[in-house]
N, C-alpha and C positions, 0 to 999 in steps of 0.2 A: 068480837068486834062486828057491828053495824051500822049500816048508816050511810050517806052519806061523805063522810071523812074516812072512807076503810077505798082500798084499791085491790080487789082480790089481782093474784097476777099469779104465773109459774116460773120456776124456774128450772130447769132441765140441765143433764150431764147425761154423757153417752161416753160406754167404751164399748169395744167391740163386743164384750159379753154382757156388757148389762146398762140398761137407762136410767133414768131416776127422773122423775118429776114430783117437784115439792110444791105443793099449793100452800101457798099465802095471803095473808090479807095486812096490807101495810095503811099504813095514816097517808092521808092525801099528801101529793109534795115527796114524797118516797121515790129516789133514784134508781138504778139498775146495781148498785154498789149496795144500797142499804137491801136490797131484794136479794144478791149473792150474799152479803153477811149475814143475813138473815134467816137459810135454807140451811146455812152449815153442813156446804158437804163437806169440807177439808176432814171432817169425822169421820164419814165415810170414805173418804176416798184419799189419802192421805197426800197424794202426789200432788193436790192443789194446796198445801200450806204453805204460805209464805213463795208462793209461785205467783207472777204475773203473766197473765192468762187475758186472752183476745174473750169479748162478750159482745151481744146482740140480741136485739130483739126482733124476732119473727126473720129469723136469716138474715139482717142488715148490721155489720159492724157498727157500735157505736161506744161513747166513752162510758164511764163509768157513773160520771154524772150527770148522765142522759135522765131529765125527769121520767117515772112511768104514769102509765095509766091504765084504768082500769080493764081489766083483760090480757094483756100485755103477756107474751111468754117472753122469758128471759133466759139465753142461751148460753152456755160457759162452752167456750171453743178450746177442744184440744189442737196442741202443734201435730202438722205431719211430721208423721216419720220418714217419708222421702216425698221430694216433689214430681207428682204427677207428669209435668213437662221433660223431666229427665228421666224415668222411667219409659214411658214414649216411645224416646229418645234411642235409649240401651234396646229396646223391644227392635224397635227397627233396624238397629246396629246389625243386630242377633239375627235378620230376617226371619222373623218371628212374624204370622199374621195373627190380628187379631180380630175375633167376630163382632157381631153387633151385640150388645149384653156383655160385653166381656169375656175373660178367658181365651186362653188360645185358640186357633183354629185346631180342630181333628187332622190326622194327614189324608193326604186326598188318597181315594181309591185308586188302583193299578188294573 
């Protein structure tokens, strides 16, 4: 497909061990919905079949029937496995410091 009437765009998936970006080129008028059915990852990746899943393009939540446009990267969000704010939370419970970059602090020298 060329032309005019073609929307090259990507769509991307990330796990911790591996990413995926699938380039496409859709007909003009093509949604973020017709971009994810269209990559088929639920093939590779099985855990998105028949799962309703957060999507966005360029890091901004949006629906599913969010027109695209040309260039466009389109994002399939996994769920956290714990919330950041409660993790925090327990860290500090635990008086636990934490550095700047993450990771605990080392213990201090004696």
């Amino acid at each position: 497909m060329a032309g005019a009437d073609v929307l090259p765009v990507e769509v991307v998936y990330a796990r911790p061990e591996v990413q995926v970006i699938v380039r496409l080129e859709l007909l003009a008028g093509a949604t973020v919905g017709d971009a994810v059915d269209a990559a088929r990852l639920e093939r590779r990746f099985p855990e998105l079949a028949g799962q309703t899943f957060d999507v966005g393009v360029f890091g901004k939540v949006c629906a599913r029937d969010t027109p695209l446009r040309a260039g466009d990267r389109v994002e399939i969000y996994r769920s956290l496995l714990a919330d950041p704010k409660a993790v925090r939370k327990q860290r500090a419970a635990e008086g636990k410091r934490v550095r700047k970059g993450g990771g605990a602090e080392p213990p201090a020298e004696v």
